[in-house]
C-alpha positions in Angstrom: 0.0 0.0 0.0 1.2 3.1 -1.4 1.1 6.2 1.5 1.1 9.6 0.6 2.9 12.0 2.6 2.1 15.5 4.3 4.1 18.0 5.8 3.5 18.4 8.9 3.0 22.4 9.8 2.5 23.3 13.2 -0.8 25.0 14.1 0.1 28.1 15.0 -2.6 30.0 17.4 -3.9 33.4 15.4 -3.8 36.4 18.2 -7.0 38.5 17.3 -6.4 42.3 17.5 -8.6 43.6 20.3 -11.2 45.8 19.4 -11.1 49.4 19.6 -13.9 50.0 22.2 -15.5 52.2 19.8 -16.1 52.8 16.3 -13.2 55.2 14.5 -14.8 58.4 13.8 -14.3 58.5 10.6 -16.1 55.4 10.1 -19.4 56.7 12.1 -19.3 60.2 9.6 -19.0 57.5 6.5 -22.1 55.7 7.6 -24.0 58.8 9.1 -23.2 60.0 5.3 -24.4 56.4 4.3 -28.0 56.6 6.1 -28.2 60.5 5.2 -28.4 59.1 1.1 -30.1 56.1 1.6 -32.9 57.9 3.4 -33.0 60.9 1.4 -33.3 58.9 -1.8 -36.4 56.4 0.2 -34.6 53.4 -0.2 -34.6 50.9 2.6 -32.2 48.8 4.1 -33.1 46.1 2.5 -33.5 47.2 -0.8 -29.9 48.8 -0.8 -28.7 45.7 0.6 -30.0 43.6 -2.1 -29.1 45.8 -4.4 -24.9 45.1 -3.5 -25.2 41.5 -2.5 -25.2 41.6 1.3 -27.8 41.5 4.4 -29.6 44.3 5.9 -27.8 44.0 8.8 -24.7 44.5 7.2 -26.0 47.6 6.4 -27.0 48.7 9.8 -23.8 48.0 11.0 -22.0 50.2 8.3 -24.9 53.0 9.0 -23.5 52.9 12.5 -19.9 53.1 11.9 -19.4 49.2 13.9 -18.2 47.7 10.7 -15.8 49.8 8.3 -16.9 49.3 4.5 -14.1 48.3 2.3 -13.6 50.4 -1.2 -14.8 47.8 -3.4 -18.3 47.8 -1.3 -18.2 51.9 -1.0 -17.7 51.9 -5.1 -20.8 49.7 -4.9 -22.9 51.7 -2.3 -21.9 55.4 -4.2 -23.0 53.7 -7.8 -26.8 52.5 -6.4 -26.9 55.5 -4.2 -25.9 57.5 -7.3 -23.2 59.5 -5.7 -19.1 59.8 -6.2 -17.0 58.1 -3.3 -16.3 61.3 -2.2 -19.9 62.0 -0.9 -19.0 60.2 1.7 -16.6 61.8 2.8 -17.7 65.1 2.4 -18.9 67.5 5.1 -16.4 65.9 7.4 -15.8 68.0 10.8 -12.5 68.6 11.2 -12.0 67.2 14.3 -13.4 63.7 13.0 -10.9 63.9 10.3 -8.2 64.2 12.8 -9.1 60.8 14.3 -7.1 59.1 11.1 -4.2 57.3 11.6 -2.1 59.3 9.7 -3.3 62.3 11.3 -3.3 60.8 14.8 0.1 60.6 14.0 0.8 63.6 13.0 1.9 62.7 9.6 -1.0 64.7 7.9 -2.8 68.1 9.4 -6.7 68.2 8.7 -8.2 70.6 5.8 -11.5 69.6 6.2 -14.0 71.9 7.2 -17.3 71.9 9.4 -19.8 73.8 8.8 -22.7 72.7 8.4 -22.3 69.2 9.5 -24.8 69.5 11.9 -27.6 70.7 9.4 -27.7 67.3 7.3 -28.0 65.0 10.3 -31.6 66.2 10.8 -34.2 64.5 10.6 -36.4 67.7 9.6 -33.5 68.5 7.1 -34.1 65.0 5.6 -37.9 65.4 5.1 -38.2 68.7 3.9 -35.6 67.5 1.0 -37.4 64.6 0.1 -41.3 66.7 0.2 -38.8 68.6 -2.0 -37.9 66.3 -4.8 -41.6 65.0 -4.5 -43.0 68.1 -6.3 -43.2 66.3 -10.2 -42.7 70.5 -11.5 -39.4 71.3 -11.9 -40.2 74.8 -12.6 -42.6 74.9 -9.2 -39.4 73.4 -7.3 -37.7 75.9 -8.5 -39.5 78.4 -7.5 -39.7 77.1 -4.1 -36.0 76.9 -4.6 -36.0 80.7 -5.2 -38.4 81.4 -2.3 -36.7 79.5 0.2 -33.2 81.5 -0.6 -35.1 84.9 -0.4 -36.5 84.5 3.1 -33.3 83.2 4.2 -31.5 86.2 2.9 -34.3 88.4 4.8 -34.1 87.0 7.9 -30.2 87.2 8.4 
């Protein structure tokens, strides 16, 4: 009887990296940007899941920052959101974009500013821009478009 022959390779125990006991910043503001999208275009979870080959509760995770989403997946998300990459990214609060690595480090200084930030997180922010895109008229949304500038510009 003919034996074949392994190697013998030692099992070598695999030393997790413990967990950061939260979420990187960074990651929370690319899921808050994430949700922001998803709900302002009326898609849910699941639907967006489905539509890049994962579960819904992959999803939640990312929307929460827990899970970090890889570039091949954000490519994904930014093409069935219809957005670039960058929209993710964008809007960033300087001191969130100085929890990097690299800028942790002090390698790179932070550019990014944060104005504003606060305003898109909203939940009355997200409805009035969805009632928005619900008017079928372009030329009554803009209009409304118009309108909405003027009174701002009146009541600074």
């Amino acid at each position: 009887m003919h034996r074949t022959c392994f190697p013998i390779v030692p099992i070598i125990p695999v030393v997790a990296c413990p967990m950061s006991a939260s979420p990187n910043p960074i990651d929370i503001h690319v899921g808050g940007r994430l949700k922001l999208r998803r709900t302002l275009l009326g898609i849910s979870q699941e639907k967006l899941a489905e539509s890049v080959a994962i579960t819904f509760q992959q999803i939640q995770k990312y929307e929460r920052g827990i899970n970090r989403i890889g570039a091949s997946r954000l490519y994904d998300l930014a093409s069935v959101l219809d957005v670039s990459v960058g929209y993710f990214f964008e809007e960033m609060p300087a001191q969130v974009a100085g929890q990097s690595p690299a800028q942790r480090s002090g390698a790179v200084s932070p550019t990014v500013p944060d104005a504003g930030y606060n305003l898109l997180a909203r939940r009355e922010t997200l409805e009035l821009v969805r009632a928005y895109y619900q008017i079928e008229k372009e030329s009554v949304r803009k209009r409304l478009f118009e309108l909405t500038k003027a009174i701002a510009r009146k009541t600074e």
